[in-house]
N, C-alpha and C positions, 0 to 999 in steps of 0.2 A: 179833485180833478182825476179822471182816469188816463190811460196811456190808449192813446187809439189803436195800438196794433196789435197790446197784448191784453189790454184788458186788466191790466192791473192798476190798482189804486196810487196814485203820483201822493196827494195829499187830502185832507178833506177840513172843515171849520167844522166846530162843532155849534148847536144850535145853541141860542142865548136863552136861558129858562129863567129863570126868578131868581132876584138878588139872592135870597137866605136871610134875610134881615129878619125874618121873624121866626128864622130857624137857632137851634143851640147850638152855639162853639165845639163844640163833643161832636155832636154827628157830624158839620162839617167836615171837621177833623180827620175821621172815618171814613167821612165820601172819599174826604182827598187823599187817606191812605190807600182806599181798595182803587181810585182811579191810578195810584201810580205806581202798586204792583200790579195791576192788570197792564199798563205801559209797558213795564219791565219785561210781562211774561211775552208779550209781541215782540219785543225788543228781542229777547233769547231765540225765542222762534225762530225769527228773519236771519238772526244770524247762523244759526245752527242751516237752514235750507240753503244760506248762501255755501258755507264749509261744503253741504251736499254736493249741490249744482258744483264747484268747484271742482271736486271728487271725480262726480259723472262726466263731467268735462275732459279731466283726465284719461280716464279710463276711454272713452272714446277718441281719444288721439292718441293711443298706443295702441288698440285696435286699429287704427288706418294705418297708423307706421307698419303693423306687422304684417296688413297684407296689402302694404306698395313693398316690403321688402319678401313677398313669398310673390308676387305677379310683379316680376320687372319688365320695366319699359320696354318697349319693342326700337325701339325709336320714336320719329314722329310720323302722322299717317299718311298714306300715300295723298300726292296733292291730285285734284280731277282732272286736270289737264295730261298727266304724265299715264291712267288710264286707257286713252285715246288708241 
């Protein structure tokens, strides 16, 4: 399932292939080793990008704070009526 607005991946199934039945216990083994540190490494990933975005996040609302506190308010702006 994707996210319609950003485009990023929500979840996905993965496709059903051949029992194994006529495969060895060993290389199973092996598939399901390399499929579940390859999990892991996405897993690390996602979190290290999230720590980022976190970060950027940051640092861009310390940038706004510093310039609403170097451009202060004027008040609020004239209304169109008081124009006239």
């Amino acid at each position: 399932m994707v996210d319609s607005t950003t485009g990023e991946v929500l979840f996905h199934k993965k496709a059903k292939g051949p029992s194994g039945a006529d495969r060895d216990f060993d290389v199973l083994l092996e598939e399901l080793k390399a499929e579940k540190s390859q999990a892991e490494e996405i897993f690390e990933r996602e979190v290290e990008a999230h720590k980022d975005r976190d970060r950027l996040l940051e640092e861009r609302f310390e940038e706004a704070l510093r310039q609403a506190k170097n451009d202060p308010d004027d008040g609020p702006p004239p209304r169109p009526f008081d124009l006239d």
